[in-house]
N, C-alpha and C positions, 0 to 999 in steps of 0.2 A: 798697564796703561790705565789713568784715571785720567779726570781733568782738573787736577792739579794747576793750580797757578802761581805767580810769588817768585822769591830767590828761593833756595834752597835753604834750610834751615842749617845753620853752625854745628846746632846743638847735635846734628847727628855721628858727627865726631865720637861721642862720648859711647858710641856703641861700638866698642874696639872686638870683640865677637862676631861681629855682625861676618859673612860670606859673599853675601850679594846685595847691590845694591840697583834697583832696576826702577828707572823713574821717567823710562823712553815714553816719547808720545804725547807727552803734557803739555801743558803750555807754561813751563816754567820759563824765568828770567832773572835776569845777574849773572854772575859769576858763579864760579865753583869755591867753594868755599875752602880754602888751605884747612881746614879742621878736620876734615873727609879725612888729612894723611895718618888721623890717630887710629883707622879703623884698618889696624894692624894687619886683622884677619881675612880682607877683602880679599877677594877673588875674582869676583862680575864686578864691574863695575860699568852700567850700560844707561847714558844720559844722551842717546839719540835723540834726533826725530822720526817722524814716523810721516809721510805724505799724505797716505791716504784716511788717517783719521787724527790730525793733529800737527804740532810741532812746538819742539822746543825752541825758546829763544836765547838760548843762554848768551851770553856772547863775555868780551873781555878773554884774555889769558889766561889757558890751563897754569895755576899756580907748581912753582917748583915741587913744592913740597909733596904734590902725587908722588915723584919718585922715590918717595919714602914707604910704597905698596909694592913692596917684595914678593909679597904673594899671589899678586894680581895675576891672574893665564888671561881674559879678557879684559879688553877697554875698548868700549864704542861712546864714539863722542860725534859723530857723523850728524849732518844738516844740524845744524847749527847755525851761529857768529859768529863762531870761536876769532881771535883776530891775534896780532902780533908772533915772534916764532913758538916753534913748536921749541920745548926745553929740553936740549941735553939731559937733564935728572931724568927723564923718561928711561933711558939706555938700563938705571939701575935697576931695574923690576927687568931681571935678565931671566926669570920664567914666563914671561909672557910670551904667549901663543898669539894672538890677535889684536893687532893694533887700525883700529878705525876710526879714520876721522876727515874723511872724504865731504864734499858740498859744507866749507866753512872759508873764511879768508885768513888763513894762514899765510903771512909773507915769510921773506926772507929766507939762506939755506938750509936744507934738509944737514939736520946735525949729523957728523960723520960717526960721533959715538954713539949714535943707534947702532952699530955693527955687533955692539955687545950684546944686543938682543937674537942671541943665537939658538933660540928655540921657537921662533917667530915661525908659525905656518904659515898667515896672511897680514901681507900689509897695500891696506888703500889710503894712498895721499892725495887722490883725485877730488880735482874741481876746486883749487886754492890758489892762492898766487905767491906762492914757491918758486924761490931763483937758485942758480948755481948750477953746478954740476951733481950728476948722482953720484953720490959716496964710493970709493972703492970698497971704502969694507964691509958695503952690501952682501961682499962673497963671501961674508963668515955665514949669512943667512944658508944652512946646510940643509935644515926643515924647510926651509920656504915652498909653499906650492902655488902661491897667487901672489903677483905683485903688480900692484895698480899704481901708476903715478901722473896718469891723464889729464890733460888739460889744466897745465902749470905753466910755467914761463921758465924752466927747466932748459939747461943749454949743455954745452959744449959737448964732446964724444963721449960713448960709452966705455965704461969701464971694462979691460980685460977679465977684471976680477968676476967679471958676469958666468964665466965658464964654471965657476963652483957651486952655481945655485941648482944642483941636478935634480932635486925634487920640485920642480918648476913647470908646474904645465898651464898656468897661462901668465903673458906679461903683457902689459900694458901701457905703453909709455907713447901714448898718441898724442896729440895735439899740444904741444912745447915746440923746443926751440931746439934740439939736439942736433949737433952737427957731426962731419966727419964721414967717415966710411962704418957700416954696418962689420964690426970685428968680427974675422974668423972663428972667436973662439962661440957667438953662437949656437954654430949647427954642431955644437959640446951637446948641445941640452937636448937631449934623446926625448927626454923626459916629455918636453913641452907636445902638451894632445889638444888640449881647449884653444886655444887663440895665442897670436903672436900679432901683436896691432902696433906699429911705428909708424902710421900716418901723420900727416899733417907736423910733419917735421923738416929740418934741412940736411937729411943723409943724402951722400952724394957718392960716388963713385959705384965701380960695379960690384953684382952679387956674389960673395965669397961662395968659392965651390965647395966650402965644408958646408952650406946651407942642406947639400943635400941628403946630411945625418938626419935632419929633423924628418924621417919618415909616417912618425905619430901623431903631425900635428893636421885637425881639423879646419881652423882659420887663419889664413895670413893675410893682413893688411899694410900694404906699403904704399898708400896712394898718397899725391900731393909732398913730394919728396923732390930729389936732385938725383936720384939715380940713373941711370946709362947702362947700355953695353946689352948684353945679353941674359935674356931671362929661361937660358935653358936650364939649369942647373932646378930649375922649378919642377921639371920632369920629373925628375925623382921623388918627391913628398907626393907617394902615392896615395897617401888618407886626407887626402885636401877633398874637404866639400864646400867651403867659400874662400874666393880670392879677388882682391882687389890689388890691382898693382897702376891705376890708372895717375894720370899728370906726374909721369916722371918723363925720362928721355930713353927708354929701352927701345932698341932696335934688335932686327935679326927676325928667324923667323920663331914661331908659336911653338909650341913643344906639340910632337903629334902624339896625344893620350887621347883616351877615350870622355877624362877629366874635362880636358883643356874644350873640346870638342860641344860642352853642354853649356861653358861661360859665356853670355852678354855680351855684346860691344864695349856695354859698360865699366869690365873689366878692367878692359885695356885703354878705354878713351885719355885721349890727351899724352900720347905717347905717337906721334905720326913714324917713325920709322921703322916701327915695329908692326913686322909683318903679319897679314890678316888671312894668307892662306894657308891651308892646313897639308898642303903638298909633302912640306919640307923640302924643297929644293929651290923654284924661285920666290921671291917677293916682291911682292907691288912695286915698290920701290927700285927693284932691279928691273923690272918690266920696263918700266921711266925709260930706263938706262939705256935700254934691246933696241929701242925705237928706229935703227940703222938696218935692220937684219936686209937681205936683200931680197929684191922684185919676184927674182924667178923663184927662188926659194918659198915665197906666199901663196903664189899662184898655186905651185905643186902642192903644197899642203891643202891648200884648199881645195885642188880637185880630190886628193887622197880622201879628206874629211869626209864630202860629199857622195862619196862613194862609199864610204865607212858606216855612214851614217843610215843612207836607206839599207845595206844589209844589216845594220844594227835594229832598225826599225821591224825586220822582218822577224828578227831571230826573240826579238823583245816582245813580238805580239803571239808568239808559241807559249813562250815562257810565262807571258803574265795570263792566260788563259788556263797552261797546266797548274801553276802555282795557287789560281782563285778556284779550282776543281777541289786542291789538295788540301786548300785552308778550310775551304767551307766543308768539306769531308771530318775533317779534324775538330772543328769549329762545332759541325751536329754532334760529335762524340763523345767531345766533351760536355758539350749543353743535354745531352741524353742523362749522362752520368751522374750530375750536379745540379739540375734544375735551374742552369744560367743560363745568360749571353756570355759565349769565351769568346763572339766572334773579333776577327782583325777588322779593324787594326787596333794591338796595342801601345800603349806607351811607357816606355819603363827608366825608373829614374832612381839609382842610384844613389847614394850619397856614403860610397866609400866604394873601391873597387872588389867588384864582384867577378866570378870566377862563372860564372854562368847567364841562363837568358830564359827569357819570358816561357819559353817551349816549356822549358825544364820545370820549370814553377808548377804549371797547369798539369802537365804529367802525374803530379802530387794530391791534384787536387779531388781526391777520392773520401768515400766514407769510409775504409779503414784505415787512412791517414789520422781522420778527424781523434784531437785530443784535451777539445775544449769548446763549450760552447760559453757567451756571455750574452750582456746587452746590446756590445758593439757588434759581434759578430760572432763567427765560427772560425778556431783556430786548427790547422793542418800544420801536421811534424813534414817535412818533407826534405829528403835526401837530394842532394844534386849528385848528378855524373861526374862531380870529381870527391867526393867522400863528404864535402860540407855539408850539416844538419841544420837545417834554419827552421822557426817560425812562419807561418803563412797565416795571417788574420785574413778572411774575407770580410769585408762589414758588409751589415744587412742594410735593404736599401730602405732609404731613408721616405716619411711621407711627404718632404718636402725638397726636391734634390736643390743643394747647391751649385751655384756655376763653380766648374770645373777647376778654372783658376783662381778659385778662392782657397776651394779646398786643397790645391795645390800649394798655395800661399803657405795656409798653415800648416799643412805638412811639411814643406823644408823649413820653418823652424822649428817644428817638434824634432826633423833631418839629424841637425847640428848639434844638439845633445848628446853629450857624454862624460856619464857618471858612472864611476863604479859599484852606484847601488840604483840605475835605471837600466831596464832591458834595452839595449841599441837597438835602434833603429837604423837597416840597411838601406831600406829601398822604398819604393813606393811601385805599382803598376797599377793600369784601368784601362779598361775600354769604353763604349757608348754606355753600358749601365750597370759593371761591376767594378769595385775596388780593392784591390788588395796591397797589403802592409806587410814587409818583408822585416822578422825581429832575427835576431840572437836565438839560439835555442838553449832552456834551462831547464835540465834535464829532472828534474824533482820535484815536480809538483809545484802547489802554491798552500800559503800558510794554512785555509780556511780544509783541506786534504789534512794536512799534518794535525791542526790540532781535534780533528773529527773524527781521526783512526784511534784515537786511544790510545796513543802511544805513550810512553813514560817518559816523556818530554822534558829536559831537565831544566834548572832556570840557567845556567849561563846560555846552553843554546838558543834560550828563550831571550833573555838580554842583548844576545849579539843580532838574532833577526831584529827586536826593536830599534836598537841606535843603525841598522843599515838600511829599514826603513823611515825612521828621519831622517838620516841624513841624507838620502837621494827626495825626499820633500821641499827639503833647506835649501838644497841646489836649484831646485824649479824655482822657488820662492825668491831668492836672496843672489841667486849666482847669473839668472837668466834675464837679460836684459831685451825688451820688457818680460816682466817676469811673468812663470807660466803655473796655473791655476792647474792643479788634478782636476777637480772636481768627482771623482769615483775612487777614493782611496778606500779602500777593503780590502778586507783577506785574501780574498778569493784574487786580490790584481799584485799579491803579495808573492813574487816568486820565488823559489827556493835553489842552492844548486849541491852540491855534491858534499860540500860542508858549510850548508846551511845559511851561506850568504845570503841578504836580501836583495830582490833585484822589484822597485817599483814596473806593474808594468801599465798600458792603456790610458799613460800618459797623457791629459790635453784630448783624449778622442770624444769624450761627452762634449765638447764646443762644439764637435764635429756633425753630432749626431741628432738628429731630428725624428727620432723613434720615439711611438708608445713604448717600447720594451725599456728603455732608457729615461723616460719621464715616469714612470711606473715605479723603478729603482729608485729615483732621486726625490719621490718623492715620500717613500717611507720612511727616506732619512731625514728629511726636511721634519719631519714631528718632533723631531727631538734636534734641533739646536739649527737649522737652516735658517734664512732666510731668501726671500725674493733676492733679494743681493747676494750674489754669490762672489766672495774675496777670497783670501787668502787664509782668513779665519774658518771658513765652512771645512776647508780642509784640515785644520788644525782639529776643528771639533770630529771631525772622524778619523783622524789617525788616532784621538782619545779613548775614540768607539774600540779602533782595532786593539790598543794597550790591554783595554779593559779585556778583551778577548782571549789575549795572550794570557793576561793573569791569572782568569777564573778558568779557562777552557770552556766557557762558553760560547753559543754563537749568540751576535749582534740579537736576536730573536729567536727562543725556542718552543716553539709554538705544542710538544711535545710534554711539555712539562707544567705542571698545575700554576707556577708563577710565572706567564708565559710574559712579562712586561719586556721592555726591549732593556737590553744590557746598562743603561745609563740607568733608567727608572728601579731598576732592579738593584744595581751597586749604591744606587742613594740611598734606598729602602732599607736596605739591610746596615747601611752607617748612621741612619736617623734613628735604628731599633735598639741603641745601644748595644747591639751585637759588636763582639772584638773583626776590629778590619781583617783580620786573619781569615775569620769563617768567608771572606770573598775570594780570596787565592782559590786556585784549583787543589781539589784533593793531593794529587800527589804530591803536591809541592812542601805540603805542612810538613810540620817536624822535622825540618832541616835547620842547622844550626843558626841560633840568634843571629849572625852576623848576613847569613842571607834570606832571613826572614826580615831582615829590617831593612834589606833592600829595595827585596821586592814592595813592601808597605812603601816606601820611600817612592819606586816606582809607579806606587798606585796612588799619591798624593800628585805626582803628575797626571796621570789622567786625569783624576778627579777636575783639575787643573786646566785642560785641553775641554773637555766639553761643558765649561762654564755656560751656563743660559745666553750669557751677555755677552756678543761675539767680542768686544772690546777688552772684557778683561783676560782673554784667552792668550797666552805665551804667545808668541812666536815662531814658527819652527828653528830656528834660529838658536835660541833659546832653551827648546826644549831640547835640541840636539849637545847642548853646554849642561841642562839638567843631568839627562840620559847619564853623558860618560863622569859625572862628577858621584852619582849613586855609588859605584866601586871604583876603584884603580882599575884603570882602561888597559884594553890588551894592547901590547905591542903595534898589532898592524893598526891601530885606527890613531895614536897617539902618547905623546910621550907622558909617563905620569902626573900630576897633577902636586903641588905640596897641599892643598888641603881639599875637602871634600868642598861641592858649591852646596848641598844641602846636610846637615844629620840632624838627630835629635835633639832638641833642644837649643839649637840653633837660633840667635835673631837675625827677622829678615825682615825688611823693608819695601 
């Protein structure tokens, strides 16, 4: 990102080599120039906007002649003007991976020969004004994992052909015009874990019982719809942590889960026949109905009641006096042990079904559980009584505490997150002055352990922890709506599992956190590349930190050693010394063959990259996560190969 203005120059046609072309963020205007289609060897091709520090204005018709970039895996054309259809010739660039171009006024049908774009992982058609029906042969989409096509003018029913999109875990096809009945085929897509949102649509009829395959999925939104009948078939999607099912016509009663039990009014508002007691037996509405029961019949109840009631009163004033003996007993035992308050009452909040309870938690909460200390807090491995191994963060308390419901706030959106390169978040519990955060448990340490033991750490292990800690960045950044800031990205929050997965952890907690221990940390990092504005960029600039870390096997700072500068000041020094970039690798790394010593250097032209001074001209995570797997042919599980590299030698880039 520069501040670029103008059309687009023709002339850069004539760089038919070129691999990436990246001109997001500017404030360019015009057209795209049909000359672009001579740059054979394109790969990126990313003429976005950017919100927060710019935009492009291109506007006019993406020209045919793009789909003369065969080699294209990316295209983001997103906030924009872009205006008139989207062009069939797209379809031909049938290795494209990511197709974006969401916040523009595209009218007209979505071409059905996009089908042919059968290696598409994501595609956003949101925020255009798009008519027709969705394509059937969206079902060729076999890769697809995201598919957005929100707030269009999109109509008539969906396609059965939807059942073949199994690598799909979230879909988005909210605020259009789509009619019909919600098709059994569906609760096919096992797959879907991130959201399912068909709001603000005209689906009508009732919920097909194969819905109740989608066991995986975290959000369903069907409000402002035409549906009916019965919403028990909902029970079954036991990993629901948000649900909206409000302004349709569902009656019957609530499903009795422990889920259904923590939802809002607002859930269900605008649905009157649907029952609001959690009995399961009768409902409001059949109560209406009972209004005949007979005289003597009341009467007797009610003297039974009355009689029920004072010896319930008696046996309730035993109970809550042994009860408050036993907690507060329990309550000192643990505050003996741990230096807290454990007393009751606490609160405890879920966001996936859990197999245990608050007791069980606390149980844990010992020093030779303890298997981590940080900024935020002190983390506890701890065992439940049915064999599950969880995370326990206590956070330290803060000098300035939050109301409750704030901090609540932002913990059920930190809740609703799930990446398969972020630690889950199961739960949350607190009482009057402690808080604890319920994670995943990752059994292997974290990066800043690994690369500190001296281990003979090889680079592809080393390459696959980096692209799995961008890519769970990219997701906070890019996938989370409003998107969500680390702010404490390091090694040490870098966690490892069994085969050396990354798993981001400590997520969004420095928002949280109002500690010296915490400002103390953020502000070491702040010398080298921070600002008082803390964006999306301060994170980019220290995942560059961590790169750099990975590379040389140094830490961020080694205060140990006669060049004790921090890891950026130090990787500059040694490139401004005419020294070969090589001597920055870590020892063991060298003298491994040309082809992955020009990786890793490749590699390390990225970071160099990421902690640019000027938070402006820093990538992306985005971006850097399209760098990352373009350095070598990607493994199997993250992506299908690529036909040309996005960076090598000799390369022009633009």
């Amino acid at each position: 990102m520069n501040k670029l203005s103008g059309p687009i120059p023709p002339e850069l046609g004539r760089l038919q080599k070129i691999t990436s072309l990246l001109l997001w963020g500017n404030a360019l205007s015009g057209k795209i120039p049909p000359e672009l289609s001579n740059c054979s060897a394109l790969v990126v091709l990313d003429l976005s906007g950017n919100r927060l520090s710019g935009q492009n204005l291109l506007a006019g018709e993406i020209p045919r002649e793009i789909g003369k970039l065969q080699n294209m895996v990316f295209l983001d054309l997103y906030s924009n003007r872009f205006t008139g259809h989207l062009p069939a010739e797209l379809a031909n660039i049938t290795v494209l991976e990511l197709l974006d171009v969401h916040n523009n006024s595209f009218t007209g049908p979505i071409p059905p020969q996009f089908g042919a774009l059968m290696n598409l992982e994501q595609l956003d058609l949101s925020m255009n004004k798009l008519t027709g029906e969705m394509p059937a042969s969206f079902g060729n989409f076999s890769y697809l994992n995201k598919l957005i096509l929100s707030r269009n003018m999109l109509s008539g029913p969906l396609p059965r052909s939807v059942q073949n999109l199994q690598k799909l875990t979230m879909l988005d096809l909210s605020n259009n015009r789509f009619s019909g009945a919600i098709p059994p085929e569906i609760g096919v897509l096992s797959s879907l874990s991130i959201s399912l949102d068909l709001s603000g649509n005209r689906f009508a009829g009732e919920l097909p019982e194969e819905m109740s395959g989608l066991t995986q999925l975290q959000s369903l939104d069907l409000s402002s719809n035409g549906l009916h009948g019965s919403i028990s078939v909902l029970g079954a999607l036991t990993s629901l942590t948000s649900l909206n099912i409000s302004f349709n016509n569902f009656s019957g009663a609530i499903p009795v889960t422990p889920f259904f039990k923590t939802l809002s009014s607002n859930s269900y508002a605008g649905n009157p026949s649907l029952c609001e007691s959690y009995d399961g037996h009768i409902c409001a509405s059949d109560m209406v109905r009972r209004t005949t029961l007979k005289t003597v019949r009341t009467v007797i109840l009610v003297c039974a009641i009355l009689g029920s009631i004072t010896l319930l009163l008696v046996v309730v004033w035993i109970l809550f006096n042994r009860s408050r003996r036993l907690e507060g007993e329990k309550a000192t035992s643990l505050s003996a042990a741990g230096g807290n308050d454990f007393s009751y009452p606490w609160t405890f909040t879920p966001f996936q079904k859990l197999n245990f309870c608050v007791d069980s938690i606390l149980e844990c909460l010992k020093d030779e559980n303890v298997i981590g200390k940080g900024c935020s807090g002190v983390v506890y491995r701890a065992e439940m009584p049915n064999g599950d191994i969880i995370a326990v963060k206590k956070l330290w308390k803060t000098t300035k505490e939050e109301p409750i419901d704030a901090f609540a706030a932002e913990i059920q959106i930190l809740g609703h997150i799930r990446h398969r390169n972020i630690v889950k978040l199961l739960g949350y519990c607190s009482n009057k002055s402690v808080k604890l955060l319920l994670y995943n448990y990752v059994p292997n340490g974290n990066l800043q352990e690994l690369l500190s033991e001296n281990r003979s750490l090889d680079w592809d292990t080393r390459y696959k922890i980096a692209v799995g800690a961008a890519q769970g960045l990219s997701y906070l950044h890019h996938d989370c709506v409003p998107a969500i800031l680390h702010r404490d990205v390091k090694c040490n929050n870098i966690l490892l599992d069994s085969k050396y997965e990354a798993y981001l952890a400590d997520f969004g907690l420095a928002k949280l956190m109002n500690s010296p221990n915490y400002h103390h940390a953020m502000s070491r990092i702040a010398e080298y590349g921070y600002t008082a504005n803390i964006t999306e960029k301060s994170d980019v600039y220290s995942y560059g930190v961590v790169l750099l870390e990975i590379l040389s096997g140094r830490s961020a700072i080694e205060p140990m050693v006669s060049d004790s500068l921090h890891i950026v000041e130090w990787a500059k020094k040694k490139m401004g010394s005419y020294e070969p970039a090589v001597n920055i690798l870590d020892p063991k790394l060298r003298g491994m063959p040309d082809q992955l010593v020009q990786e890793m250097l490749q590699t390390l032209g990225i970071a160099i990259f990421c902690v640019n001074p000027a938070p402006a001209e820093r990538p992306t995570m985005k971006e850097v996560v399209a760098f990352l797997k373009e350095v070598k042919s990607p493994p199997e599980e993250w992506a299908k190969t690529s036909q040309q590299p996005l960076i090598k030698p000799g390369s022009q880039e633009a």
